[in-house]
C-alpha positions, 0 to 999 in steps of 0.5 A, spaced: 903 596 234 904 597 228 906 606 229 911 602 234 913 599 229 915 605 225 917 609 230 922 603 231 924 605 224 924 612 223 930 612 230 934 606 226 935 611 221 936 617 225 941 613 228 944 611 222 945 618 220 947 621 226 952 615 227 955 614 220 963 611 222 962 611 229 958 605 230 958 598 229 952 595 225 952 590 232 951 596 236 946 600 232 942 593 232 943 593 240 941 600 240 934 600 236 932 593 240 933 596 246 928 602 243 923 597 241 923 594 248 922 601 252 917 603 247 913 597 247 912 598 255 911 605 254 905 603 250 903 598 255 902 602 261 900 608 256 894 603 254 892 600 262 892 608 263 888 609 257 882 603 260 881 606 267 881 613 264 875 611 259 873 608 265 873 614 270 870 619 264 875 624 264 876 628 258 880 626 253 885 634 254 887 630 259 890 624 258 897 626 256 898 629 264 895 623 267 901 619 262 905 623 265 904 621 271 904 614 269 910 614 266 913 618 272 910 612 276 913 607 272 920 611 273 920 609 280 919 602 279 925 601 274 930 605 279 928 599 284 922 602 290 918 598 292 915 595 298 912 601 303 918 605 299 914 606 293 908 606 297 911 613 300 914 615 293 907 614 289 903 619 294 908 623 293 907 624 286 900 624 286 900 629 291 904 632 286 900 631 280 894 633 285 897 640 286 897 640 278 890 640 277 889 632 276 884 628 280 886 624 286 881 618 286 883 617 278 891 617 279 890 613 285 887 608 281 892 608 276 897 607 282 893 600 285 891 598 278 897 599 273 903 599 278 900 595 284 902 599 288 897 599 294 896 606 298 903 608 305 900 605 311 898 611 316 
């Protein structure tokens, strides 16, 4: 939490800088907590992914390319799939991440139990 943190404060003062004059302090203050909330939630969906790759043994070199995976899951959801929709587009792009090298069962498992999303219905 505490990098989050300062992640949250190096953004606040880039935009200070590159904004000098033409934002309100209201806005700037809007902006960086809007920034805080989506890099908290980052940081949760990066830490479940983290605990099942623990889990399944993969090697630590990987572990950016299922966070990619994961956030792209995540993408879905915030644009509103859901259902057997969200079902379809998450094989998709496991079947996408699959054809880059990752392992089926283990983004499988991070779909079920990360984004409780079950597998499409055949």
């Amino acid at each position: 939490m505490k990098d989050i943190l300062q992640v949250c404060a190096n953004y606040e003062a880039m935009l200070r800088k590159r904004e000098t004059g033409r934002l309100d302090e209201e806005e700037i203050e809007r902006q960086v907590a809007s920034y805080r909330i989506a890099a908290i939630h980052i940081r949760q969906i990066e830490e479940a992914t983290q605990q099942i790759l623990d889990v399944e043994g993969v090697p630590t070199i990987y572990y950016p390319y299922y966070y990619a995976c994961a956030r792209a899951l995540d993408k879905l959801q915030r644009q509103g799939f859901a259902g057997e929709t969200m079902a379809i587009e998450a094989a998709l792009l496991i079947g996408l991440w699959v054809g880059r090298g990752l392992i089926q069962s283990v983004l499988e498992t991070i779909r079920t139990q990360v984004f409780n999303v079950a597998a499409p219905t055949p």
